[in-house]
C-alpha positions in Angstrom: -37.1 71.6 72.7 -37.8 68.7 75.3 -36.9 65.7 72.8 -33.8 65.2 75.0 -35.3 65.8 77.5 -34.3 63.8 81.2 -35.7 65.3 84.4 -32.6 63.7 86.6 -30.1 65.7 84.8 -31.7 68.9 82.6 -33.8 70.3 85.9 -31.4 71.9 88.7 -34.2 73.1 90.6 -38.0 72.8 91.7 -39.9 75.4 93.8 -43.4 76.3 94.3 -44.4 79.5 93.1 -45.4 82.7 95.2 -48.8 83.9 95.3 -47.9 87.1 93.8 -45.8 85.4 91.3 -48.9 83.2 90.4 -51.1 86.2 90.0 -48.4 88.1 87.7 -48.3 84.8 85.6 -52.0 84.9 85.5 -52.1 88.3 84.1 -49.5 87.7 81.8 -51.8 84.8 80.5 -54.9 87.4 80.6 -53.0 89.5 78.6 -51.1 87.7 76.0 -54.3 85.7 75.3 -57.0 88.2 75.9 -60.1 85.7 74.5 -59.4 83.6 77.7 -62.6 84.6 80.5 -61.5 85.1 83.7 -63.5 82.4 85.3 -61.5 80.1 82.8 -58.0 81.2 84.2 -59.5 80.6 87.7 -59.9 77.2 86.7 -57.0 76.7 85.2 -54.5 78.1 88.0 -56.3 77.7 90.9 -55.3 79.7 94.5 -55.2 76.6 96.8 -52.7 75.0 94.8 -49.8 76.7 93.7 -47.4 76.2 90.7 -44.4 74.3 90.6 -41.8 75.8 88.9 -38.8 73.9 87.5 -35.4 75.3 86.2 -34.5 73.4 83.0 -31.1 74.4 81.8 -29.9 77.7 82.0 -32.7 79.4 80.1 -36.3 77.5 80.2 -38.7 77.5 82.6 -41.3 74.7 83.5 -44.3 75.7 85.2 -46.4 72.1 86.1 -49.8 72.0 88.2 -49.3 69.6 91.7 -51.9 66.7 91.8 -55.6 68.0 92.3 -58.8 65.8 92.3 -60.6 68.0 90.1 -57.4 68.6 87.7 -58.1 66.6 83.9 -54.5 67.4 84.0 -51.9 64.5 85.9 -49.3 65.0 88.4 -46.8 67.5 87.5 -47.6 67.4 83.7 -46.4 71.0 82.3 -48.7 73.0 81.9 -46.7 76.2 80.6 -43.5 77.1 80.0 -41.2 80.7 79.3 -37.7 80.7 77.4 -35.8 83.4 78.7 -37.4 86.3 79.6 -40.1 85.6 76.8 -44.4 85.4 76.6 -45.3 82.2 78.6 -46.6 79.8 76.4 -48.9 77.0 77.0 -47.7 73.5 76.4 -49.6 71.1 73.6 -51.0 69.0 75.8 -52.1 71.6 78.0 -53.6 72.8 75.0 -55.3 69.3 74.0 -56.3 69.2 77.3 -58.9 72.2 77.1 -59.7 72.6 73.6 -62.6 75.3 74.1 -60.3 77.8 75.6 -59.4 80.2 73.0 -55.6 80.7 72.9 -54.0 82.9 69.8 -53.6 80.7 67.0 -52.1 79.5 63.4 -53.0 77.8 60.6 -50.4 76.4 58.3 -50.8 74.7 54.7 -50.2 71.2 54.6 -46.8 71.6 53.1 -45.6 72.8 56.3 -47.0 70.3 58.8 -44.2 67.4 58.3 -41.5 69.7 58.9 -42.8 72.2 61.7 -43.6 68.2 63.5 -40.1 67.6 63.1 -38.6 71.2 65.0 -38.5 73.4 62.2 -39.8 77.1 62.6 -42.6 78.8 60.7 -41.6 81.0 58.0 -43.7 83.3 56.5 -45.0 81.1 52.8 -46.2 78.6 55.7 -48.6 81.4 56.2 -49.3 83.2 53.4 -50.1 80.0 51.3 -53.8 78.4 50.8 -54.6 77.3 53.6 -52.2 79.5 55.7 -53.9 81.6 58.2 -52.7 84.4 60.8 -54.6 86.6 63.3 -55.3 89.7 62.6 -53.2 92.2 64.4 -54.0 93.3 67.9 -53.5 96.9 69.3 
């Protein structure tokens, strides 16, 4: 998705996001990944600072954190992002970043590794195989 990616041309516009906006993305956060605490999300989109949120292409959203002195994360590194009107998703290295917080996850054989690494989407033997696992569904 961002291999060609260029932030002179692809991004037509930057803004920072509402509070209310913020709040809805928080509990759109709280509520796709429900193992997240509360006092985790606090951390993780403060109130003082406010998103950025960058229009890349006609359909994807960028939402990046401004600089902060207690941030492990740098300036304007994604932190999220939404295609379309889709879930907002955490980016990887936002991910890397805080490996204790407990975002919905899964495990694929080793088959499927060099492939998924190079774009492909997961397909269901990915999952089912040895060494495959999904979480259990949530109600």
């Amino acid at each position: 998705m961002f291999k060609r990616f260029d932030p002179d041309n692809d991004i037509s516009t930057s803004t920072s996001v509402k509070a209310s906006v913020q709040r809805g993305i928080k509990n759109d956060l709280k509520e796709s990944h429900p193992l997240i605490l509360e006092e985790q999300l606090d951390i993780l989109l403060p109130k003082k600072n406010p998103l950025v949120q960058y229009k890349v292409g006609p359909h994807l959203m960028l939402y990046c954190r401004p600089p902060c002195e207690e941030s492990k994360v740098s300036d304007n590194e994604p932190l999220m992002f939404q295609s379309r009107d889709g879930p907002i998703l955490p980016a990887l290295r936002f991910v890397h970043f805080y490996p204790d917080l407990e975002f919905n996850r899964v495990t694929v054989d080793q088959g499927a590794i060099p492939f998924i690494l190079g774009g492909a989407n997961i397909m269901c033997p990915g999952l089912t195989n040895p060494g495959g696992k999904m979480p259990e569904d949530q109600d």
